[in-house]
N, C-alpha and C positions, 0 to 999 in steps of 0.2 A: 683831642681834649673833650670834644663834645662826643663824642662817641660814651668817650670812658665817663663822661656826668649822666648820660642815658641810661648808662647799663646799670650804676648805683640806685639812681631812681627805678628804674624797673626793676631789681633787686630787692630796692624795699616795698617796692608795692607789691611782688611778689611776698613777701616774708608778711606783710601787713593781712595780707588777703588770707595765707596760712594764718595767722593769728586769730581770726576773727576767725573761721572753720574749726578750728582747736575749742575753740570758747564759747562757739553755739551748738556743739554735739551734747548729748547728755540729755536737754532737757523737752520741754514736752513741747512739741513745734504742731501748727496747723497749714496741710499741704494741702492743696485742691480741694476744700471743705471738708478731710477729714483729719480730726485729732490723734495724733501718732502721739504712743508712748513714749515714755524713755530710756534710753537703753539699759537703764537700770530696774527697768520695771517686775523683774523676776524678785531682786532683794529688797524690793519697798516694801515697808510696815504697810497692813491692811488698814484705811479707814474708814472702811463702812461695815457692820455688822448691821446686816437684817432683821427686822424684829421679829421672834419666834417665842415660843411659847415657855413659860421657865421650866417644864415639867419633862423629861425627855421621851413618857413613854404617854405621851398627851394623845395623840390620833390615837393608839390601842384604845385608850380609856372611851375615847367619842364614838369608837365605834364599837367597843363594848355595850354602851349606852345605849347607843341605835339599835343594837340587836334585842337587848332585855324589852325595851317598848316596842317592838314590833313582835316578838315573842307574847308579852302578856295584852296584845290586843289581838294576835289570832285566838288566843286564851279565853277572852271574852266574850268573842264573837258564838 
């Protein structure tokens, strides 16, 4: 009798212990001071967008610019 009340109990601690592994997979855990993703990390929405410039051909233009003032100052010289 005490055998078979053992083996329930360590059945459900067993099942208990699955349960909690089932239910802390997924999300974003910290393991020997680094932050691991989630396993879902490939289909999560982006939420950072870096600030850049609204213009898309913005660097050509700055260094367009760059060249015309270094052009009309060998010009001058």
């Amino acid at each position: 009798m005490v055998i078979r009340q053992f083996k329930n109990w360590s059945s459900l601690g067993v099942l208990g212990l699955a349960l909690i592994g089932l239910t802390s997979t997924g999300c974003q855990s910290s393991i020997g001071g680094q932050t691991l993703p989630s396993a879902y990390y490939l289909n999560d929405d982006v939420q950072f967008y870096p600030a850049g410039p609204e213009e898309q051909l913005y660097n050509q233009r700055e260094v367009l610019e760059q060249y015309k003032l270094e052009r009309k100052l060998q010009e001058d010289q």
